[in-house]
C-alpha positions in Angstrom: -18.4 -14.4 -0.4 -16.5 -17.1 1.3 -14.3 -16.6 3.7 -10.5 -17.1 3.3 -8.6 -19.4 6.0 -6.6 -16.7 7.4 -3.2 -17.6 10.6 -4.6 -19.3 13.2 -2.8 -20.4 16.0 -4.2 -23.6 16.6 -4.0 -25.0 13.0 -1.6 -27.0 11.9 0.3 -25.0 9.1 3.8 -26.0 8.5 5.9 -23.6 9.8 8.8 -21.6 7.8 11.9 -22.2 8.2 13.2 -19.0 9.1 10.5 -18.9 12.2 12.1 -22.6 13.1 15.7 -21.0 13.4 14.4 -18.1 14.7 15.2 -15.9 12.0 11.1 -14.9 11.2 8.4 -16.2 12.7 5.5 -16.7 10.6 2.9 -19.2 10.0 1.6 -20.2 6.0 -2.0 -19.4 5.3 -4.2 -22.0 3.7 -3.8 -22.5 0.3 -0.7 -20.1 0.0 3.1 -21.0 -0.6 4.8 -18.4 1.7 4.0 -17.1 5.1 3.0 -13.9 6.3 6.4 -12.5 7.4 7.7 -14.0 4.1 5.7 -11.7 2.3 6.5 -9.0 4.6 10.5 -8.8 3.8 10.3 -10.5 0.0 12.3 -13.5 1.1 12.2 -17.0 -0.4 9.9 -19.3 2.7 10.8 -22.8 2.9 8.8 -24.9 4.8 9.2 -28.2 6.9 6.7 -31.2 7.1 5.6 -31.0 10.6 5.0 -27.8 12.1 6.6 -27.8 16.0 4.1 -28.1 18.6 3.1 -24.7 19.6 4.3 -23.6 23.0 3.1 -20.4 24.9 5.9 -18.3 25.2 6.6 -18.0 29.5 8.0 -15.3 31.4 11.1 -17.3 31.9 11.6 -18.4 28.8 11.5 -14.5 27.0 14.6 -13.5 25.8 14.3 -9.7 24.8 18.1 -8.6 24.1 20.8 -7.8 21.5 24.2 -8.3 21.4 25.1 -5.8 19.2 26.6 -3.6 22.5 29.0 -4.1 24.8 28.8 -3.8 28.2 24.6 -3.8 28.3 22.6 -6.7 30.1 22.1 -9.0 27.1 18.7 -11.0 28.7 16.4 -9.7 30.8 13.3 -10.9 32.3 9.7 -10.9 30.3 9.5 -7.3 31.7 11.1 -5.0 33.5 9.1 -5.0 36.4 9.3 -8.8 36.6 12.7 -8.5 38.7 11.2 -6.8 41.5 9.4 -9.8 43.2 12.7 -11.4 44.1 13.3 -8.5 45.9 15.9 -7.3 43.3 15.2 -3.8 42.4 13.2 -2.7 39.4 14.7 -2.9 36.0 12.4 -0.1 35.3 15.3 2.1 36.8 17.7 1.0 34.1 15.3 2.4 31.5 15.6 5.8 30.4 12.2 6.5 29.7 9.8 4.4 31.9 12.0 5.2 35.0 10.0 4.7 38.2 11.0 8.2 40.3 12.0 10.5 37.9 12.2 11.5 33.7 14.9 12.6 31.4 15.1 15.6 28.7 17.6 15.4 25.9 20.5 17.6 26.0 20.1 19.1 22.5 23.0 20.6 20.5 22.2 24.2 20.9 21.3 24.2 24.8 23.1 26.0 27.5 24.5 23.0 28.2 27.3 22.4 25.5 27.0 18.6 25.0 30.8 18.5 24.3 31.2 20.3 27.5 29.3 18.2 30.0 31.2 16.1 32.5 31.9 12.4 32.5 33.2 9.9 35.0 34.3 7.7 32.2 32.0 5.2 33.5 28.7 5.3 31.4 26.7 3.4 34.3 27.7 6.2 36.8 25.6 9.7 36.3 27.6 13.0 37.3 25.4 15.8 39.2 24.1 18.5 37.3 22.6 20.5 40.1 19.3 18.5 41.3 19.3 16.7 38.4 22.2 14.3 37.2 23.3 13.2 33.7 23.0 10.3 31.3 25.0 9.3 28.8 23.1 7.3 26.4 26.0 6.9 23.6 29.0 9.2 22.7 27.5 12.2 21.6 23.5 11.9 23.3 23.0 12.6 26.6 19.9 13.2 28.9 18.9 15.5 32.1 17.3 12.9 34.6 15.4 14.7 37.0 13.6 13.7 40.2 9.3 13.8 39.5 8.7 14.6 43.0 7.5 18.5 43.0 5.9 18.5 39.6 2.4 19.6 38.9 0.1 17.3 41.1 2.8 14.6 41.2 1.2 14.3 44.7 -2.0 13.3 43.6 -1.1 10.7 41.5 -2.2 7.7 43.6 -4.8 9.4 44.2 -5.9 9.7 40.7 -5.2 6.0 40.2 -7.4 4.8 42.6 -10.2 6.8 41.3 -9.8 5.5 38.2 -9.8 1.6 39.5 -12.5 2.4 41.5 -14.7 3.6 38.3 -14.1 0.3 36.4 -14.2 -2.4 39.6 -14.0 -4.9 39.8 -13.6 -5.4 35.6 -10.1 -3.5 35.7 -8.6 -6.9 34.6 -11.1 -8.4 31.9 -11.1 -4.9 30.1 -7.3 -5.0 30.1 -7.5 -8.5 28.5 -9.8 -6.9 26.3 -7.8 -4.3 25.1 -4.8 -6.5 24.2 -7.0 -9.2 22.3 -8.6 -6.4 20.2 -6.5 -2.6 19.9 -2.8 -4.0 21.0 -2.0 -6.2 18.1 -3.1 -3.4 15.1 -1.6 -0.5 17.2 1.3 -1.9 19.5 2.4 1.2 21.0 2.7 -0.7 24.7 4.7 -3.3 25.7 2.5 -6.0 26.5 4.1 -8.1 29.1 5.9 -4.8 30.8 2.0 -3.8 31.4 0.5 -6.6 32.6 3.0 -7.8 35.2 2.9 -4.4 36.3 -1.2 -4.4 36.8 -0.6 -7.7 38.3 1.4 -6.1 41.0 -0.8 -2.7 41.5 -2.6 -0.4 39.4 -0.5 1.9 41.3 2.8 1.9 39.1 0.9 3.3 35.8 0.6 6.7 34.8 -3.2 8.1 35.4 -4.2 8.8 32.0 -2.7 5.6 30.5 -4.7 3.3 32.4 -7.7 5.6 32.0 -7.5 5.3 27.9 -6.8 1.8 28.0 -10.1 1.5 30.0 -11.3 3.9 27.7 -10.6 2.6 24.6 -11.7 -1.4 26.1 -15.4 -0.4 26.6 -15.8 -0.2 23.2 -15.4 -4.2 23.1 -17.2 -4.6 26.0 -19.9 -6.9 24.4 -16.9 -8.6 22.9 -16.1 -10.4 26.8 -18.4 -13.2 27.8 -17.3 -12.0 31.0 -18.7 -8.3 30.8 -21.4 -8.4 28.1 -24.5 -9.1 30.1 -23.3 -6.4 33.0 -23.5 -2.9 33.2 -20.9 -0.9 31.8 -18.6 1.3 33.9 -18.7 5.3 33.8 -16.8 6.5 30.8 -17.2 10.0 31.0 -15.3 9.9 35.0 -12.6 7.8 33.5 -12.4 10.7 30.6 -12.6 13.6 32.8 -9.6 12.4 35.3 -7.8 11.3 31.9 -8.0 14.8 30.5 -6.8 16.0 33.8 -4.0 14.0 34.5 -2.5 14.2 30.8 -1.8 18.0 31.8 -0.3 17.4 35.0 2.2 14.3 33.6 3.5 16.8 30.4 5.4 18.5 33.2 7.2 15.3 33.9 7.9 13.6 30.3 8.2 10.1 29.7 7.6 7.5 27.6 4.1 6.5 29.0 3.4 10.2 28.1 3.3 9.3 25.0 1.4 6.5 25.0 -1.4 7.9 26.8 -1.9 10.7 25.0 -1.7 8.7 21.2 -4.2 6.2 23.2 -6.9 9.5 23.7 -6.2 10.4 20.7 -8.0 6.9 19.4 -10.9 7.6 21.5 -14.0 7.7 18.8 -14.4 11.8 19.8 -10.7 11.9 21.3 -9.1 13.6 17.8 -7.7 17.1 19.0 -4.8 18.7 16.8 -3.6 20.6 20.4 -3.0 17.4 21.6 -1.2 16.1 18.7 1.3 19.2 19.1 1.7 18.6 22.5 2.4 15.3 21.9 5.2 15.9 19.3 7.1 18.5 21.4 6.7 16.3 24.2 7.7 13.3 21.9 11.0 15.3 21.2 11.7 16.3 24.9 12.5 12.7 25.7 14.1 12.2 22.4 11.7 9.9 20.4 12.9 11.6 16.7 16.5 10.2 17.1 17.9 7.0 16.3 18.4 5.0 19.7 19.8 2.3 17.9 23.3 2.4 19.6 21.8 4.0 22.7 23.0 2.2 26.2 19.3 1.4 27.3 17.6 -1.9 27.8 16.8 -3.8 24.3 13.3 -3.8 24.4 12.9 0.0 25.4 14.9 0.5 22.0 12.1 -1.1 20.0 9.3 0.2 22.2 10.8 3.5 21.3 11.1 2.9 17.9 7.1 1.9 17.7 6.4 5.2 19.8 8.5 7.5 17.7 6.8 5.9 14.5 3.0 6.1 16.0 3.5 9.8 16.9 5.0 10.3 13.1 1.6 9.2 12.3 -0.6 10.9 14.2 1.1 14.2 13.5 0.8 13.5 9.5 -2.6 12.9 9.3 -3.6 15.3 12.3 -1.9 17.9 9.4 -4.1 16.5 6.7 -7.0 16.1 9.3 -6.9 19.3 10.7 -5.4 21.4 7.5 -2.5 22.0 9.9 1.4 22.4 9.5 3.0 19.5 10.2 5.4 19.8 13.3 7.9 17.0 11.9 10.2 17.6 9.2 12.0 15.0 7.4 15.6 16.9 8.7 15.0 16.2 12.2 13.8 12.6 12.0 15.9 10.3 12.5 14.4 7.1 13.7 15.0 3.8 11.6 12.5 1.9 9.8 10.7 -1.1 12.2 11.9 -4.7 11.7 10.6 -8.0 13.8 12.6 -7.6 16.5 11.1 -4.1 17.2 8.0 -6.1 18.1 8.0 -8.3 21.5 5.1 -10.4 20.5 4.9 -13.0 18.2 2.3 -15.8 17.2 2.6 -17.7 20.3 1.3 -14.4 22.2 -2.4 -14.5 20.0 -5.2 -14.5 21.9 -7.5 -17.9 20.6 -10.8 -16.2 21.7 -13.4 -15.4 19.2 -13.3 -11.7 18.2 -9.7 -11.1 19.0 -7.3 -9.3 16.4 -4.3 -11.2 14.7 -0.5 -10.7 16.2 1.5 -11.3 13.1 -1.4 -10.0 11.1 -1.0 -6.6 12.9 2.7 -6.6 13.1 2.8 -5.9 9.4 -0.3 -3.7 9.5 1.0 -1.1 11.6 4.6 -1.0 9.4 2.6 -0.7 6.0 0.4 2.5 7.7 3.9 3.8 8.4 5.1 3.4 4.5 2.2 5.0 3.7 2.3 7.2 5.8 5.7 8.5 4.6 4.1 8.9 1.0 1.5 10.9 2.5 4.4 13.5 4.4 5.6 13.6 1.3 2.0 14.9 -0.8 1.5 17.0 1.6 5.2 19.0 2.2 4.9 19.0 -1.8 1.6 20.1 -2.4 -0.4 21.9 0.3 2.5 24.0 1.9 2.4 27.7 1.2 5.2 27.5 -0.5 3.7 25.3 -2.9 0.8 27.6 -2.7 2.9 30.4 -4.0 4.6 27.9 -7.0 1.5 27.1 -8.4 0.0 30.4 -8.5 3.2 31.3 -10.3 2.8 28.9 -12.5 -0.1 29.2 -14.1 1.0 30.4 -17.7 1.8 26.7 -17.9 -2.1 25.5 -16.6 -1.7 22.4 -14.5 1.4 21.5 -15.6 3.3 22.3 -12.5 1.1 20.4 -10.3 1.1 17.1 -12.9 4.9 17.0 -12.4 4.9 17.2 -8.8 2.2 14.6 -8.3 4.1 12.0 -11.0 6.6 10.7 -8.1 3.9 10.5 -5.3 1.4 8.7 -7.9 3.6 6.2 -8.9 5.2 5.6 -5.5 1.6 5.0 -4.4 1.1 2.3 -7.3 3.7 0.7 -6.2 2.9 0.8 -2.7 -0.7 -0.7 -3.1 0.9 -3.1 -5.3 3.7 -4.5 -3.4 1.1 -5.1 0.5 1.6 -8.6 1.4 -1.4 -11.2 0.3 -2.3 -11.5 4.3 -3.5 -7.8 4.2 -6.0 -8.0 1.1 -9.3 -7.5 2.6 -10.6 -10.7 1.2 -7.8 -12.2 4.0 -10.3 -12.5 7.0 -10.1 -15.5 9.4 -13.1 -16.8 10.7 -14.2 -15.3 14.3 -11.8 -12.8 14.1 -11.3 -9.3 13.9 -9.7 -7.5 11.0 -8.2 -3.9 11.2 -7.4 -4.0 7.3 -10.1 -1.4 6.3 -8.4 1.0 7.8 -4.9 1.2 5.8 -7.2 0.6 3.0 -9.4 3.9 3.7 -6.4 5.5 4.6 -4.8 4.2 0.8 -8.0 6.1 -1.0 -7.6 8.9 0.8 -4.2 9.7 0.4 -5.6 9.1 -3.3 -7.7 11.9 -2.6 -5.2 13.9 -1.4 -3.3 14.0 -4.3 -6.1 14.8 -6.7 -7.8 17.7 -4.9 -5.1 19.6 -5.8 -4.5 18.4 -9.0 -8.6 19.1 -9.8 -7.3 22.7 -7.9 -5.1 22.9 -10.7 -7.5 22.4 -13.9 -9.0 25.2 -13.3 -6.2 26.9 -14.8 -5.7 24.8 -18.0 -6.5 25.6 -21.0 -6.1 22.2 -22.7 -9.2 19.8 -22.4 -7.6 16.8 -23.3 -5.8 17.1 -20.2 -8.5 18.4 -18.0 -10.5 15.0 -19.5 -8.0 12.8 -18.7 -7.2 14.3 -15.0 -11.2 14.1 -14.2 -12.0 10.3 -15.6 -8.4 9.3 -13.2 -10.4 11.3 -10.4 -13.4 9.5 -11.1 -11.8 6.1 -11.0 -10.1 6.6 -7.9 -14.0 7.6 -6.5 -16.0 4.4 -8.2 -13.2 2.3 -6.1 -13.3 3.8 -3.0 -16.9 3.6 -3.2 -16.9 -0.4 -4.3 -14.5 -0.7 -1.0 -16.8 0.6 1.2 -19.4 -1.5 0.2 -17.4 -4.3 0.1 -16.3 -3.9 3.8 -17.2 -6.7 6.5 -18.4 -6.7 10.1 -15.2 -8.6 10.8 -13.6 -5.0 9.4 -16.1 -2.6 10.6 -16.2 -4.3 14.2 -12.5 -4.0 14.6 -10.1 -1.2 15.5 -9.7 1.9 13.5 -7.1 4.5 13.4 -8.2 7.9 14.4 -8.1 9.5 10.7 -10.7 6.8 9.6 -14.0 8.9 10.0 -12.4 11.8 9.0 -11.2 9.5 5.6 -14.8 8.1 5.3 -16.1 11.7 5.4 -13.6 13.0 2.9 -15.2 11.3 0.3 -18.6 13.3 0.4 -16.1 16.2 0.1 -14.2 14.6 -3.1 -17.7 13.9 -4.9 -18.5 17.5 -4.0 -15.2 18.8 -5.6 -16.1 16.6 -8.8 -19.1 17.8 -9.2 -18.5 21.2 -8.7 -16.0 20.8 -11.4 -17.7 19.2 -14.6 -17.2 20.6 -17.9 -20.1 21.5 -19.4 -19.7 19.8 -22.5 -18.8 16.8 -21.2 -22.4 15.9 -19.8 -22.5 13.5 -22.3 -20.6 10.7 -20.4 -20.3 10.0 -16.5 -19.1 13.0 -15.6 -21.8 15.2 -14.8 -23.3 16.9 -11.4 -26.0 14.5 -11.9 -23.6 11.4 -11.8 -22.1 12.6 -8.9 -25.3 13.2 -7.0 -27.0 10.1 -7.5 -23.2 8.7 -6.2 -23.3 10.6 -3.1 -26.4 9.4 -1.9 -25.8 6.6 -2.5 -22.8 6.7 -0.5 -24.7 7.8 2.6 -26.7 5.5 2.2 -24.1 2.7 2.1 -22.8 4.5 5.9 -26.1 4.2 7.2 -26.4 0.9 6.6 -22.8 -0.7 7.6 -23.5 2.0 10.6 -25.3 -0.7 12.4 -22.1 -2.5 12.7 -19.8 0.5 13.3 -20.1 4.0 15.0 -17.2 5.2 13.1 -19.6 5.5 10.3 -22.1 7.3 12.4 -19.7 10.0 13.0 -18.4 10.1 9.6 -21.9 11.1 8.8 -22.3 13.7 11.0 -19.0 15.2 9.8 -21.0 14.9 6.5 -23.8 16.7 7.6 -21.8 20.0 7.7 -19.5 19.9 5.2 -21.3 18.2 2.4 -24.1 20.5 3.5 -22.2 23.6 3.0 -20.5 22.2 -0.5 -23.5 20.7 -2.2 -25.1 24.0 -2.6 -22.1 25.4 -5.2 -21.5 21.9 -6.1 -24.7 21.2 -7.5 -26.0 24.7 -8.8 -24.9 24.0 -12.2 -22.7 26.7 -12.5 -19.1 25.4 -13.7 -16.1 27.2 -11.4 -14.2 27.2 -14.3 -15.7 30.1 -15.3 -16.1 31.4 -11.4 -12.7 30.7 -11.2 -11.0 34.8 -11.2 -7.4 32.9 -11.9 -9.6 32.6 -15.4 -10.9 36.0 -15.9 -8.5 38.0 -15.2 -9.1 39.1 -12.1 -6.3 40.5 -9.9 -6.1 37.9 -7.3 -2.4 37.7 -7.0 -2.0 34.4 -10.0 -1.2 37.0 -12.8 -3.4 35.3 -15.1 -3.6 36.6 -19.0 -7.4 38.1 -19.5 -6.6 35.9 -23.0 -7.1 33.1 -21.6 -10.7 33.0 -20.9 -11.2 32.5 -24.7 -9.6 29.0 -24.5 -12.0 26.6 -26.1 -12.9 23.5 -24.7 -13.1 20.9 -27.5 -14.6 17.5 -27.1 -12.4 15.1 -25.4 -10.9 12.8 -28.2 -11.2 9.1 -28.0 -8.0 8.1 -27.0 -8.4 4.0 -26.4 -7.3 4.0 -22.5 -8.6 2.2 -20.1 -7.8 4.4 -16.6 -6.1 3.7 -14.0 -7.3 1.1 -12.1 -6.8 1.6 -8.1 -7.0 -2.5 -7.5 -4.4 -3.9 -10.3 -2.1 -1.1 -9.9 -0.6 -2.1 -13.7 2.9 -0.3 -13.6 4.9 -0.6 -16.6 8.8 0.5 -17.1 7.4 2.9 -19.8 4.8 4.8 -17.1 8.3 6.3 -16.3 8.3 8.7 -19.5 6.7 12.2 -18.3 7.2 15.6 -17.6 11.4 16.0 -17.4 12.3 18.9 -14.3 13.5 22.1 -16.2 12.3 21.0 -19.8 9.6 23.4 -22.1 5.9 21.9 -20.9 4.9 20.6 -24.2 0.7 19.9 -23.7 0.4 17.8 -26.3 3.4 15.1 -25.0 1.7 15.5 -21.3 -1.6 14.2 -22.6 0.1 11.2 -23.5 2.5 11.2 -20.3 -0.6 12.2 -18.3 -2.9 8.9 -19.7 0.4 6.9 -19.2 0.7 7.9 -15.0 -3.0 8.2 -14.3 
């Protein structure tokens, strides 16, 4: 397959007009008529003849700041802690949640301290004493608790700490931060990149411990990527893990923003996923105020869009640590409150990408990271309307109607996901893969199927109380489709992809898979052996599948661990999944049984017929076809009518 000329820095595309007036930035990829960022906001691009020479953005030259507020520095150097080599003091201690000596807890609306209450010296830039601690005002009705570090667990020993961690990577601290920022910073930009680096440049010192230990961490798995480090020995990992795990209990006790990075940094790690961490993360997350809208708050610009980032990252990693883990989630759509991410929540631009072979694309990532979160949403959404036990308790009640109840929830998430997948922007395609770089596209993809999947394991749940088999046909061939593509993406996955950085979910998303074939199989109408859908199909298609992992896992540990995750689930399943035995008839919602669904002993006698020829051609997961007319299906409070939801149900899946 030949590769398609993807942004590079160094060529000389024409540039878009918006980037020249410094509405967008974006560069045009070969051989298409609209640039990246273009795509991103569905705006018109308009081009000029000769692209501007390319200058590397300076320190000096940054301009980070709004207007939009009066009375707040409107330009600030590349970083905050650029001002203190002048002598000048830090900016640092302007921030609210990076501040240097001490951390701040929201004041929230039902603490002892009655926000209406609290004092104010009418001067926002002057904080009243609330015993030790003193008060912020960050706008009119949000205020903070800023309270000195000093005296918190092992504060002490934080140096301490610090040095040991240098120590176990020198003298490579340096080329495996450069590392880090050419290959994990640009698909996950959770740090601010010049804040960090003019800070190492100073002293390891001014981080927090575990932040610089999973940056190291997370580096060493690029370390043949450095033509400085490949042919040297790498440092010890498992010291730089145990003082990470160590120091992320001690800093929780002190809250701040770099809290949160480390810990969503850990969680990365290719064995770091832990759900205990996640919660931890999200109360911690909400301490410092990360759900709320800061929009308006009297804090430097770029902490604004560096808590924007944060608060959407940690959205994410609490939604698919729920679907990972089979968890609750901890956030609620209620109590989240944070704004959707535009360009100027994103310090770096194209000007900032690293030209070295195997680095990761800027703008390319930049729209990356905000389609996860999109998706991310629709996922929140499947699983608050399908796997909580209150939906638990909804479909078990309605089982007089079959599957019915579950088709009409899963009609707004389906076609929301259609549109999704149909609506990413051209530079995301996986086909999109610049030579000599690295491309974290397969991950939003995987994460795409298995949202998929997501959505029809509980539909499959659901057949198993229906008594029409037209339905049950068409539900299994839409499952079916969504399987054959999923497997076609895997295969069709690069090293450039499976070489690059993946989001934490991704092995568990690979593994899911085995689990969906499983679920299939387990599934299969007896009297429909006469087409693709039979246990036989399904295990000849999940071998393979891990066969196809073992493979690509020469180019990617990911898939190494997906297959152990394999090992002992598919292990477990494939013994009911391939006995023959059909769960329909297993299945006590069927038989009567008194399992709590109520279920009429009368039904048992339904009769599957064979599946009528109906002249459809499925769902297919890569056109993502959407008419006006898919819009027709089951109405909210109307009679379920199985004969119109055949037709609705060919129309949606």
């Amino acid at each position: 397959m030949a590769m398609k000329q993807g942004i590079s820095p160094d060529a000389s595309h024409p540039e878009c007009a918006a980037s020249i007036n410094g509405t967008l930035r974006g560069a045009q990829l070969a051989g298409e008529t609209i640039c990246i960022l273009c795509q991103f906001h569905k705006q018109a691009c308009t081009f000029v003849n000769k692209p501007p020479k390319k200058v590397r953005r300076t320190s000096a030259s940054q301009k980070e700041a709004r207007n939009d507020i009066p009375g707040i520095v409107t330009q600030i150097p590349a970083s905050p802690a650029a001002a203190q080599d002048d002598g000048r003091p830090s900016l640092l201690e302007q921030t609210l949640g990076l501040h240097k000596k001490g951390h701040g807890t929201l004041v929230g609306p039902t603490s002892l301290y009655e926000p209406r209450l609290l004092p104010t010296t009418g001067n926002l830039k002057q904080n009243p004493a609330v015993g030790l601690s003193t008060l912020r005002h960050v706008s009119t009705h949000e205020a903070f608790l800023l309270t000195p570090d000093s005296g918190t667990r092992n504060h002490d020993r934080e140096v301490e700490d610090l040095d040991a961690i240098e120590a176990a990577v020198s003298p490579h601290g340096k080329a495996l931060i450069h590392l880090y920022f050419r290959i994990v910073h640009p698909s996950f930009p959770i740090l601010h990149k010049h804040v960090f680096l003019e800070k190492y440049d100073r002293t390891h010192r001014e981080f927090s411990p575990p932040l610089l230990a999973a940056v190291y961490l997370l580096a060493l798995n690029w370390w043949s990527y450095s033509a400085e480090l490949s042919l040297l020995p790498k440092p010890n990992a498992a010291r730089l893990e145990e003082i990470a795990n160590k120091s992320m209990a001690d800093i929780v006790t002190r809250p701040k923003l770099s809290t949160i990075q480390a810990g969503l940094l850990l969680l990365q790690r290719p064995d770091g996923d832990s759900w205990a961490l996640t919660s931890k993360l999200v109360g911690v997350g909400q301490d410092i105020g990360l759900h709320m809208d800061c929009t308006r708050w009297r804090i430097p610009p770029w902490e604004r869009g560096l808590r924007k980032r944060l608060g959407w990252a940690l959205y994410m990693q609490d939604k698919w640590g729920s679907l990972v883990h089979g968890r609750p989630s901890h956030i609620t759509s209620d109590d989240w409150g944070v704004p959707v991410l535009d360009e100027g929540d994103f310090p770096e631009r194209a000007a900032d990408e690293n030209d070295e072979e195997g680095s990761t694309e800027v703008e390319k990532g930049r729209v990356l990271f905000c389609e996860m979160i999109d998706l991310t949403r629709i996922l929140a959404d499947v699983l608050s309307t399908l796997y909580t036990q209150r939906a638990e308790q909804k479909m078990r009640a309605g089982i007089e109607q079959g599957a019915g109840w579950v088709l009409d929830q899963a009609k707004p998430l389906q076609l929301r996901l259609k549109r999704w997948f149909a609506d990413l922007p051209a530079c995301l395609s996986l086909q999109d893969v610049t030579m000599r770089k690295l491309s974290s596209t397969g991950y939003l993809h995987l994460a795409y199927f298995a949202t998929e999947f997501t959505l029809h394991r509980r539909i499959l749940e659901a057949l198993g109380m229906e008594g029409n088999s037209e339905i049950i046909h068409v539900c299994r061939v839409a499952a079916r489709d969504r399987l054959v593509k999923t497997l076609d993406f895997v295969k069709s996955l690069r090293p450039e992809h499976l070489q690059s950085f993946w989001y934490s979910a991704s092995k568990y998303n690979f593994a899911i898979v085995g689990t969906f074939i499983c679920l299939l199989a387990s599934g299969t109408p007896p009297s429909f052996g006469n087409d693709d859908d039979n246990a036989e199909f399904y295990k000849t298609k999940l071998e393979d599948y891990k066969w196809t992992l073992r493979l690509s896992s020469k180019n990617a540990d990911i898939l190494d661990r997906a297959l152990a995750l394999m090992a002992t689930s598919v292990g477990v399943l494939c013994t009911r999944a391939f006995d023959g035995q059909n769960p329909r008839e297993r299945n006590p919602a069927r038989t009567g049984t008194n399992d709590g669904f109520g279920a009429d002993p009368s039904l048992e006698t339904s009769t599957i017929r064979q599946p009528q020829q109906h002249g459809f051609s499925p769902f297919d997961a890569a056109t993502f076809d959407l008419q006006d007319h898919d819009m027709g299906w089951f109405q909210g409070g109307t009679l379920f009518d199985p004969t119109a939801a055949v037709v609705d149900t060919l129309q949606i899946l």
